[in-house]
N, C-alpha and C positions, 0 to 999 in steps of 0.2 A: 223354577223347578224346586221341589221341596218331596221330604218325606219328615212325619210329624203324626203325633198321637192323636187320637180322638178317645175320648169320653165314650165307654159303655153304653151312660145312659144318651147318646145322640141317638136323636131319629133320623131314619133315611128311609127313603124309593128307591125297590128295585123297578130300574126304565124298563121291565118289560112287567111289570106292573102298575104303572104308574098311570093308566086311566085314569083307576078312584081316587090317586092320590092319595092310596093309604099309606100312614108311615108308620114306622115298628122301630122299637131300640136295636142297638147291635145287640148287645148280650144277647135279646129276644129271637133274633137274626139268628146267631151262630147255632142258637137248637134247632134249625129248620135244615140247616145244610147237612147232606149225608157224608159219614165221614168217609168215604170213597173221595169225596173234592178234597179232602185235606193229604198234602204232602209231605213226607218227611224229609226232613234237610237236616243235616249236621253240618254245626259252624265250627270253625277251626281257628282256635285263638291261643292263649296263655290257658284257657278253661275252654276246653271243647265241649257241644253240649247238642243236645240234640231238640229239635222243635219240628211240630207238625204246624203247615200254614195251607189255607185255602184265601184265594182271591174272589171278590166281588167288585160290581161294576154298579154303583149307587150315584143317587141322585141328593143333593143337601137344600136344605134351604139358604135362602141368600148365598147361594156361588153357582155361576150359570154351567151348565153342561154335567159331564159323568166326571165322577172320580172313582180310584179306584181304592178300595178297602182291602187291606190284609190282615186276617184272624189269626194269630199265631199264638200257639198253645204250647204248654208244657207235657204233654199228653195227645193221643190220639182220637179219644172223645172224649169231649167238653161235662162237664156234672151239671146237674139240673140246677145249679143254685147261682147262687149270686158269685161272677167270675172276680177274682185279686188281678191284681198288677201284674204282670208278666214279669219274672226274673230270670227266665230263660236258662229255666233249672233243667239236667238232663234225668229224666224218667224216666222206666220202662214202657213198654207201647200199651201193658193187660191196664193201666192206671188209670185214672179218669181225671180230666184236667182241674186244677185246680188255680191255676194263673195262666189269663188269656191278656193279650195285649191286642189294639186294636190302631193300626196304621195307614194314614191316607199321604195319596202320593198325586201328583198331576203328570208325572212322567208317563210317556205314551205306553203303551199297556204290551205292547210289543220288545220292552227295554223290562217298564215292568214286573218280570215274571218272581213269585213266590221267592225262589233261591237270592234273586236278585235284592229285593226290597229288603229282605232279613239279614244281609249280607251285609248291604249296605249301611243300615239301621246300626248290625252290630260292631260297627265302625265309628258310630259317632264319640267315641270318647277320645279318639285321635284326632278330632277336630277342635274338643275343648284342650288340648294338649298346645296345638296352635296355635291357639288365641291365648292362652295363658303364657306363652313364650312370645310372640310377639308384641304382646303389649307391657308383661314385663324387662325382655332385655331387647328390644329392638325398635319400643314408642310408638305403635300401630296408635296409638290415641294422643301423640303427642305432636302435634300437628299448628301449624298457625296462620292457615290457607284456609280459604272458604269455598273458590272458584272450582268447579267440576273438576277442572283437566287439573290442576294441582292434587289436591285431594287423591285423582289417579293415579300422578305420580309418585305421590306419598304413595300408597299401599302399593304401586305396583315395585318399588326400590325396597319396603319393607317384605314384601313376597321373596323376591329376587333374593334377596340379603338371607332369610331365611335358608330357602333352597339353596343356596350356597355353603351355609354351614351344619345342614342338614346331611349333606355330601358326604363335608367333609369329617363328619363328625363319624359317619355309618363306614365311610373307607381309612379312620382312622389317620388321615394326611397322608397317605401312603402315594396317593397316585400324583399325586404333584406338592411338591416339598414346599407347605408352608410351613413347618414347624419342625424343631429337630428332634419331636420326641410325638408320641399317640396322641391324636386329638381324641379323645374317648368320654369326654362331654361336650355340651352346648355349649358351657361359659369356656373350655380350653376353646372352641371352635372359633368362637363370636373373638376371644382377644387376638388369634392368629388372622381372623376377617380385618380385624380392626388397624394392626400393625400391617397388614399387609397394602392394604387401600392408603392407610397415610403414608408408607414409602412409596408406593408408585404416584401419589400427590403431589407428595415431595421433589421427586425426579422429575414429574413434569411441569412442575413449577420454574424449577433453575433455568429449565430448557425455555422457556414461555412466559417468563417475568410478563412483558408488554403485551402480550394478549389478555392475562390475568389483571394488570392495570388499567386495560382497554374495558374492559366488560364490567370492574368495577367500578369506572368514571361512568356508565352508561346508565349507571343505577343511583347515579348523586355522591358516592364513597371513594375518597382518597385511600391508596395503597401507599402504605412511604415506607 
């Protein structure tokens, strides 16, 4: 399941044209829909901004079945001319669009809808936010397992680890006392994660020498 950019200049079928199999660019596309199909949504972020979007149900080459296309404009009708990038500027409605972006999704078209896709869409920077955090203070890529189910284990421990200090980072340590002062970043969160998992390590260590001896002989390594 994905949502992801396409290129202007792609060609597509509309499947209720697609007898002759003729195919038309999107840019070419968006001057044919009436701006009655395009909806307006306001996104609400750090920069609220406002975007008109109309859905289509297209056919690609080389990828079997319908996808679906979202036209999303900075304006309410599109300008005759060659469309920019979308930066999902807020304009007045009397304007003529000047940056149109062009969005394909495989999500059932019932989940889908307009508000959704651009919603979604304008979310993706908290994703590279994620992966810039766990790969540098949590080693999403620092791994030395090849085996499917390891590998899951790794990211599902680096997920877990994550959401754990994402917690406690947004409630400040307030609701369960790891720390005696604001966790009010990642790195206070992650050393409070850190100190707290090697003391309870530690406790159950004293308690459990011989199991920990056990399981270390079982793998070729003396504990002494």
């Amino acid at each position: 399941m994905y949502i992801g950019g396409v290129a202007k200049n792609r060609k597509v079928r509309r499947p209720k044209e697609s007898e002759g199999k003729n195919e038309i660019r999107l840019d070419e596309l968006v001057k044919r829909l009436p701006t009655s199909g395009f909806r307006e949504i306001n996104l609400k972020g750090e920069k609220p901004r406002t975007v008109w979007v109309a859905t289509v149900e297209v056919e690609l080459s080389k990828l079997e079945g319908n996808r679906r296309i979202a036209i999303v404009m900075n304006a309410s009708t599109p300008r005759l001319r060659s469309a920019l990038k979308l930066r999902l500027r807020s304009v007045s409605t009397c304007e003529k669009a000047s940056e149109i972006d062009y969005l394909i999704t495989n999500i059932d078209s019932k989940i889908a809808t307009e508000e959704w896709i651009v919603q979604s869409y304008s979310q993706r920077n908290w994703v590279e936010v994620f992966y810039r955090k766990v790969k540098g203070w949590l080693g999403l890529e620092e791994y030395q397992v090849r085996d499917y189910r390891s590998l899951m284990r790794h990211f599902i421990l680096v997920f877990c680890a994550y959401t754990f200090i994402l917690w406690h980072t947004l409630t400040g340590g307030l609701r369960r006392r790891w720390a005696n002062k604001p966790l009010n970043t990642f790195a206070d969160a992650l050393e409070a994660f850190r100190t707290a998992m090697s003391s309870r390590f530690m406790a159950w260590l004293n308690e459990n020498r011989d199991v920990f001896i056990a399981y270390k002989a079982s793998l070729g390594f003396i504990w002494g």
